[in-house]
Every structure is written in structure tokens, then in C-alpha cells.
TORKOLKOL-453488 format. One record per residue (C-alpha): x, y, z. Coordinates in steps of 0.2 Angstrom, whole numbers, plus 5000, padded with zeros to 4 digits. Layout:
<pts>
XYZ/...
</pts>
This chain:
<pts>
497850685050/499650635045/500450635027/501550505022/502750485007/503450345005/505150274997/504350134991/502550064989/501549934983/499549924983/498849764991/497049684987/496449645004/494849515003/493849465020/492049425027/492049625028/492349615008/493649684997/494649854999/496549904995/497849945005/499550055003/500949935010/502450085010/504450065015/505250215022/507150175023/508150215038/509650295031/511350295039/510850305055/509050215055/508150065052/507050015038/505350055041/503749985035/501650025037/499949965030/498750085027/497050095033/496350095015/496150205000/494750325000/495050364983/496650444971/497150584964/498650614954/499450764950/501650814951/501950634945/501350584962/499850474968/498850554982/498050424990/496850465008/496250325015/494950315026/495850345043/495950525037/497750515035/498750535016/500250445007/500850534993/501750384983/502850454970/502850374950/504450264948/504450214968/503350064963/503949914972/504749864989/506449784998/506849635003/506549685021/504649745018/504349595004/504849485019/503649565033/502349595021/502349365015/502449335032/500749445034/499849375019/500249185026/499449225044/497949315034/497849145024/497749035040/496449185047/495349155032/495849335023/496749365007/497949455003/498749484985/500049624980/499549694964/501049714950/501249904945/500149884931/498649824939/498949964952/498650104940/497250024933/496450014950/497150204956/496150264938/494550164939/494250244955/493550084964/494350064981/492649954987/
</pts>
């Protein structure tokens, strides 16, 4: 099981013939010496929060531990991540990014199905 914290993250709605679930899209930046970084998670099993912090497992096994305040993502990841949700379109998916607001209220209902 791996743990990931994230620099930034967004939640994503993700809709198909399998039905509706929500995702983690996180950005890890690179630093001097590195490149941007960006992952989609598996999907949230469910949320805890504690440490101003959202602990969120998903249902690979593996954690992100997104902190309060990280909320949002660069241009690079807001770039990958429209390019994604077109070819979802064109695949008959869809994909939404949720504004922070809606993201809390998903994180605290507890409803990830």
C-alpha cells in the first residue's frame, strides 16, 4: 500500500456505464531539479479528517493525505487533466472537477458510490 501527499489536489466526479465514483487528481511538484508530477487515483473508499488534513483510501489499498488549503491544481495538471476529460467525452465517460466547496460536501457526506 503506498501513501501519498499531495502538493495540490482536486477531486473529480467520474460517470460511466460502471456508474459514478470520485477520484483524487493530485500534482506533486518537482522542485529544482525535477519535473511536475501528476496521478489519478483509483477511487475513494471513503474520508477521514483529522491534522487539517483529508485522509482519503481508495479502493486500490493505497492513501493520499491531501492537506486543507492545497485545494486546486497548476497549469501543467489543469492542462493533462482537460485533455483527459475530452477523450473520456469522446469514450462516452464523464468527467467533472468539483470546486472546493462541493468537494467537502462530498468528503463529509461519506458517499463515494
Amino acid at each position: 500500500m503506498s501513501t501519498y501527499a499531495p502538493d495540490r489536489w482536486v477531486l473529480v466526479k467520474a460517470i460511466s456505464d460502471k456508474g459514478k465514483h470520485y477520484r483524487v487528481v493530485a500534482t506533486f511538484y518537482g522542485g529544482y531539479l525535477g519535473a511536475d508530477a501528476w496521478k489519478i487515483s483509483s477511487g475513494i473508499a471513503n474520508a477521514k479528517y483529522e491534522n487539517d488534513m483529508w485522509i482519503l483510501p481508495q479502493v486500490s489499498g493505497s492513501v493520499y493525505e491531501c492537506r486543507e488549503g492545497a485545494y486546486g491544481m497548476g497549469l501543467y495538471t489543469s492542462m493533462v487533466l482537460g485533455e483527459c476529460i475530452e477523450r473520456l467525452g469522446v469514450a462516452g465517460c464523464e468527467m467533472t472537477i468539483l470546486d472546493e466547496a462541493d468537494a467537502d460536501d462530498v468528503l463529509l457526506a461519506g458517499v463515494f458510490e
